[in-house]
Residue, then its C-alpha position, 0 to 999 in steps of 0.5 A: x500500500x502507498x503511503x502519504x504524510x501531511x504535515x498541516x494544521x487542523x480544522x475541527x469542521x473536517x473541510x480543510x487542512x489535515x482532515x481534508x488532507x486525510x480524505x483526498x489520500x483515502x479517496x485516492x486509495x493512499x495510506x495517509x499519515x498527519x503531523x499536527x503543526x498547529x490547531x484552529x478553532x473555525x467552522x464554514x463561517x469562521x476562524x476564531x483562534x489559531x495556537x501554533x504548536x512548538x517545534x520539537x513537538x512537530x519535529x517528533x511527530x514527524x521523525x515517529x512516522x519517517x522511521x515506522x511508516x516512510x511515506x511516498x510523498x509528502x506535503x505541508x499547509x499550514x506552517x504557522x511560523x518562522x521556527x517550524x519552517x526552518x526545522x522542517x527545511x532541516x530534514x532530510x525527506x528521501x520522497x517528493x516534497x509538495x508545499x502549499x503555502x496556506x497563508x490566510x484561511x478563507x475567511x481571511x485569518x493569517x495562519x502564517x506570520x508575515x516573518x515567516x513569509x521569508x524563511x518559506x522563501x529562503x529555507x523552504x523553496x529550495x527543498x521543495x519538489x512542487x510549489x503551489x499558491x493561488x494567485x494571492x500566495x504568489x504575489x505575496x511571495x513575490x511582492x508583484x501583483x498577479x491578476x492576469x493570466x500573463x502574470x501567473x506565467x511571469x509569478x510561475x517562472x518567477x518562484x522557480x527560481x527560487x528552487x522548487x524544482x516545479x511551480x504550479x500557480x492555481x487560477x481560481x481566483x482569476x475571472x473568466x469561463x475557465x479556471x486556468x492553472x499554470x504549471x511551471x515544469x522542467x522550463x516549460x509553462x503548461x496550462x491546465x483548464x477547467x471549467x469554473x464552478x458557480x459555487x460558493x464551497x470552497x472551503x480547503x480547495x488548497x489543500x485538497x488539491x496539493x493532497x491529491x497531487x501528493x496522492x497521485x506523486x505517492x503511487x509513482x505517476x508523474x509530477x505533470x500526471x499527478x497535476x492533470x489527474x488532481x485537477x479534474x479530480x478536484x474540478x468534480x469535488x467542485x461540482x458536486x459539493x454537498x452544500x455543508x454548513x452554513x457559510x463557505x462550505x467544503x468540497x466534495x471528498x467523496x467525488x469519483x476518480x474518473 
């Protein structure tokens, strides 16, 4: 059985973060494992408080699962501060590396200090296998503005010299009919379309979608595979969102692999 460790914060209500992270990597047929970097209080409708964990604590739950159970792949989400993402830029992962630089929930609660933007920049970047922003995490990390489909193909490139070895720059927030993300691999600028959802449940797009690369990297297929494959996946969790809560709600978990 293939195996995949999410190193992320948690959401009680189970649509974003590790919980989400969990339920793409069952969906996708992956054993998935969890190390905890910080804890959320937060719903559909809000995020009220956010308790970063300490280091150590983050660094022994991680190093328990590399010696019991070696993971495929591995992604991070939210990181919460300077300290974990320098200790987590330590390691040495002998697997894929996908980081999904959460730095505000969707309901606009920072879940990463500003401080720590420059540590993922310097310390983290250079160790990563696939970066993956929306168009808000990259013009943060870059200090431009990213509004336009061009953009996203300058901010793609951009990041990637920073030292990932692949960028992908999710268009969600982008306008238009399609949702566009730009894939940034091996020096080529690939586009992956889809059509936009007219739906307010979004909550832990982000994570579901680094998740299912994860999942897909985790079974052996290819970083541009695992990215199609995650895409359309997620188009359909999208589609078929089961309306829970009362604000932005989650996706659908449950959405058939093809």
């Amino acid at each position: 059985m293939k195996t995949a460790l999410t190193i992320a914060g948690s959401d009680p209500s189970g649509g974003a973060g590790l919980q989400a992270d969990l339920k793409t990597f069952h969906q996708h047929g992956v054993y998935g494992m969890a190390a905890v970097t910080l804890l959320t209080v937060q719903n559909t409708q809000s995020v009220t408080r956010v308790e970063v964990l300490a280091p150590d604590l983050v660094r022994q739950q991680i190093e328990a699962v590399l010696a019991d159970l070696p993971p495929g792949a591995i992604k991070t989400g939210a990181l919460g501060n300077t300290a974990i993402i320098e200790m987590l830029a330590s390691q040495r992962f002998n697997a894929p590396l996908v980081v999904d630089p959460v730095m505000v929930s969707k309901h606009g609660h920072a879940l990463l200090a500003e401080d720590a933007q420059q540590a993922l920049r310097s310390k983290l970047l250079p160790v990563t296998t696939l970066l993956t922003p929306n168009t808000l995490e990259a013009a943060a990390l870059l200090g431009t503005p990213v509004n336009t489909l061009e953009q996203a193909e300058a901010a793609a490139a951009a990041l990637s010299k920073l030292g990932p070895k692949a960028v992908l720059v999710k268009g969600g927030h982008l306008t238009g009919p399609e949702a566009i993300d730009v894939l940034y691999v091996d020096g080529r600028l690939i586009h992956l379309s889809g059509p936009r959802i007219d739906t307010k449940h979004t909550h832990g797009t982000g994570c579901t979608y680094s998740a299912a690369i994860t999942a897909g990297l985790a079974k052996g297929q290819t970083l541009e595979d695992s990215v199609r494959a995650a895409k359309a996946w997620l188009t359909r969790a999208l589609a078929t969102a089961p309306g829970l809560g009362h604000g932005i709600g989650p996706v659908n978990h449950f959405a058939s692999l093809d």
